[in-house]
C-alpha positions as CSV (number, residue, x, y, z in Angstrom):
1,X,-317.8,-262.9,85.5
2,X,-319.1,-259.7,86.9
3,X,-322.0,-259.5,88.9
4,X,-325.0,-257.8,87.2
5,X,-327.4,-256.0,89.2
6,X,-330.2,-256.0,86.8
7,X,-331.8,-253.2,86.2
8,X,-326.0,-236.7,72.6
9,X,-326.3,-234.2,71.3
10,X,-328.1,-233.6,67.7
11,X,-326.8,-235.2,64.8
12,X,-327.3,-234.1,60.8
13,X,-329.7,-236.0,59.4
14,X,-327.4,-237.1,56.5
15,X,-325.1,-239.0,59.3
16,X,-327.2,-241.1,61.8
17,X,-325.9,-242.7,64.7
18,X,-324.1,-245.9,64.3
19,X,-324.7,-249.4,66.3
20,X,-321.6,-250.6,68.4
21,X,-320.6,-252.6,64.9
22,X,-321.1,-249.3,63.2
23,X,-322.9,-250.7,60.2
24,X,-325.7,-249.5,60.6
25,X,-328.3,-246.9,62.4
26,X,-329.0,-247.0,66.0
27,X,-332.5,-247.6,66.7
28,X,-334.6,-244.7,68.2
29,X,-336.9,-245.5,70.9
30,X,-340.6,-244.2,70.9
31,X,-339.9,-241.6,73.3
32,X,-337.8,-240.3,70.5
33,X,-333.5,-241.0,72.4
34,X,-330.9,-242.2,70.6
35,X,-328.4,-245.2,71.5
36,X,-325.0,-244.8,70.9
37,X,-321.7,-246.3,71.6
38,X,-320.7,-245.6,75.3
39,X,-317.4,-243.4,75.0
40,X,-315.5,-241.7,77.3
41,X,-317.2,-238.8,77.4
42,X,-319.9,-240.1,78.3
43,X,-317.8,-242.2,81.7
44,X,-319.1,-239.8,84.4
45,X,-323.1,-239.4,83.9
46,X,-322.7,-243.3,83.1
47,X,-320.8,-243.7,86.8
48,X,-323.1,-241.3,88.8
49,X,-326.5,-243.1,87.3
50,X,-324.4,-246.5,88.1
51,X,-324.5,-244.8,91.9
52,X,-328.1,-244.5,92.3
53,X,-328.9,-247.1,90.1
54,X,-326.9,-250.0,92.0
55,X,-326.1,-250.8,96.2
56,X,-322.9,-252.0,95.0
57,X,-321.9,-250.2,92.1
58,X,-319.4,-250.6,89.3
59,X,-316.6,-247.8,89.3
60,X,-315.6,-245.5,86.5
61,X,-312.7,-246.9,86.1
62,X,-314.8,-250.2,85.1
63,X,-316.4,-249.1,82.8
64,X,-313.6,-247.5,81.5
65,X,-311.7,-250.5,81.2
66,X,-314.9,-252.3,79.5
67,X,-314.2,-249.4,76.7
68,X,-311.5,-250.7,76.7
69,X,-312.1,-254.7,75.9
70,X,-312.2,-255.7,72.5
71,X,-315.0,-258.5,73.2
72,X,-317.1,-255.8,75.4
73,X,-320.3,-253.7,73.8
74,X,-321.4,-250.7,75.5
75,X,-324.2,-248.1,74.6
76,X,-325.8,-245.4,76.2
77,X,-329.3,-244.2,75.4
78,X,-329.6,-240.3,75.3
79,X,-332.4,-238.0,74.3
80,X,-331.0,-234.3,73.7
81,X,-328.1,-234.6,76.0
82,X,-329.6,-236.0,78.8
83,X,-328.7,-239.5,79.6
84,X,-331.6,-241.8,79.9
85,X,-329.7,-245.2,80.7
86,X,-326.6,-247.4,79.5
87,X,-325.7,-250.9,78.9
88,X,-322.6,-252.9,79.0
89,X,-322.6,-256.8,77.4
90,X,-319.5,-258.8,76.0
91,X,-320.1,-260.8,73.2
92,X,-317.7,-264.3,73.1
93,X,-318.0,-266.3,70.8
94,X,-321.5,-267.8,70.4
95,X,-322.6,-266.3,73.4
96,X,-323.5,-262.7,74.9
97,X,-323.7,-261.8,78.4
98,X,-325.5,-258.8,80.0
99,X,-323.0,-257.8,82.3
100,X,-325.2,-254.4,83.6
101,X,-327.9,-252.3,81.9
102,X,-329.5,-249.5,84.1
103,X,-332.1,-246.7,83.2
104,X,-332.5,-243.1,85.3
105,X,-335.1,-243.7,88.1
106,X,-337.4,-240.5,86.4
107,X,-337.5,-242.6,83.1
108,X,-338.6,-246.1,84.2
109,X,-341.2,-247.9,82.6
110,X,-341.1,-245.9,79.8
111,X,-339.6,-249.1,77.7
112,X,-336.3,-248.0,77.8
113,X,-334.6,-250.7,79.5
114,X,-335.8,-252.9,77.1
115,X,-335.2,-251.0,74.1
116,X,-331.3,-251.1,75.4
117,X,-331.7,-255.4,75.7
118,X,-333.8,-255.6,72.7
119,X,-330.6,-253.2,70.9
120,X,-328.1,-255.4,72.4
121,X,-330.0,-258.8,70.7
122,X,-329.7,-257.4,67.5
123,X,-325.7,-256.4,68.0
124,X,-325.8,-260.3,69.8
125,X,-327.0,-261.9,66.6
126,X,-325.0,-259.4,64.4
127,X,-321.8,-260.9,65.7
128,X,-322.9,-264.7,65.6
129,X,-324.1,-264.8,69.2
130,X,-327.0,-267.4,69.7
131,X,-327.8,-266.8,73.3
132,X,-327.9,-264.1,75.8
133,X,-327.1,-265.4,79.3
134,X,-327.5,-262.9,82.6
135,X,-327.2,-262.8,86.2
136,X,-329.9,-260.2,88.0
137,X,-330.7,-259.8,92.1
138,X,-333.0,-262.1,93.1
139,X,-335.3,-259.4,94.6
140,X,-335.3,-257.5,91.3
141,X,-338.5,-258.1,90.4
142,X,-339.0,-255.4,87.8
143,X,-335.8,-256.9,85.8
144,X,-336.8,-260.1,85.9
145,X,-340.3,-259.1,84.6
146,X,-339.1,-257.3,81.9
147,X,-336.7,-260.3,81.3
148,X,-338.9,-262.8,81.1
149,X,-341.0,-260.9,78.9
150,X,-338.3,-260.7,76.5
151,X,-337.7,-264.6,76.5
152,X,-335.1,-265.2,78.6
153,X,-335.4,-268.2,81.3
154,X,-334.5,-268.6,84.5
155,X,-331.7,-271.6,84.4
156,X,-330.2,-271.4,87.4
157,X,-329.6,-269.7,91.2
158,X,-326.4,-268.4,92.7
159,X,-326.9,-268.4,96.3
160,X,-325.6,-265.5,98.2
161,X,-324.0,-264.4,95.4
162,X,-324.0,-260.4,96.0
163,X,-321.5,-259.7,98.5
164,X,-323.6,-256.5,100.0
165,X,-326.0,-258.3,101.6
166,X,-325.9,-262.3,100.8
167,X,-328.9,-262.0,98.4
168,X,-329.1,-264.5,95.7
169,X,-328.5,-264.3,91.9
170,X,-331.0,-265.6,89.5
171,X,-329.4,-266.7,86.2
172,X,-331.3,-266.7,83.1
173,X,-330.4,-267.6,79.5
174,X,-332.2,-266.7,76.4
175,X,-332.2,-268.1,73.2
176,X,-331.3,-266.1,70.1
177,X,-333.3,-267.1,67.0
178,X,-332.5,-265.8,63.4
């Protein structure tokens, strides 16, 4: 398990964008971007907002390699071209886990971050999942605000979990309904 620090262009109308299971349109948030599968195009914006976003931060060549796991679901959320923020979950079985979702520092608060969770429910329960299960920085208070106010529970603490500096995990489940 990876730890999880917690927190395109224009299209015809005639062809939307498609969800990760490509069935049906991606959502558009109220600040008018558009999720869409992560590609690898989109690998170095998604790396350098992982680098301010993160004190330990995944590489590009992991999130290449999620790109490249059948069980792994990645979007990013775009309005225009600029990239607004990205998310990367795999979904096992009866079970989804948020591996890392992050959001530029100039568009926070702006319900972004939880348009992307609230996206990857829907793809969750899509593909049979019935919980969402995480793993966010103890001291990210923000995150596990917005968490919480999506449902999820805190189950559990991993002490000393991230390497960087000893600080402890906070693991949190939520339950899927129909």
């Amino acid at each position: 398990m990876s730890p999880a620090p917690a927190e395109a262009g224009a299209r015809a109308p005639a062809a939307p964008p498609l969800s990760a299971a490509g069935a049906t349109p991606a959502p558009r948030s109220a600040a008018g971007a558009t999720l869409s599968p992560m590609s690898a195009a989109d690998l170095d914006e998604v790396a350098a907002l992982e680098a301010v976003a993160f004190p330990t931060p995944w590489s590009r060549a992991s999130f290449a390699d999620e790109l490249d796991r059948a069980h792994a679901r990645a979007f990013v959320l775009r309005r225009d071209a600029a990239l607004i923020g990205y998310l990367v979950a795999w979904v096992l079985f009866d079970v989804a886990e948020l591996l890392v979702v992050a959001v530029q520092p100039t568009e926070r608060g702006h319900g972004h971050g939880r348009h992307l969770v609230t996206h990857l429910f829907d793809v969750a329960r899509r593909e049979g999942a019935t919980r969402i299960q995480l793993e966010v920085r103890a001291g990210n208070t923000p995150a596990i605000a917005l968490y919480e106010r999506l449902g999820f529970h805190r189950v559990g603490l991993r002490s000393g979990y991230y390497q960087d500096n000893g600080e402890d995990a906070v693991l949190m489940d939520c339950e899927l309904g129909a």
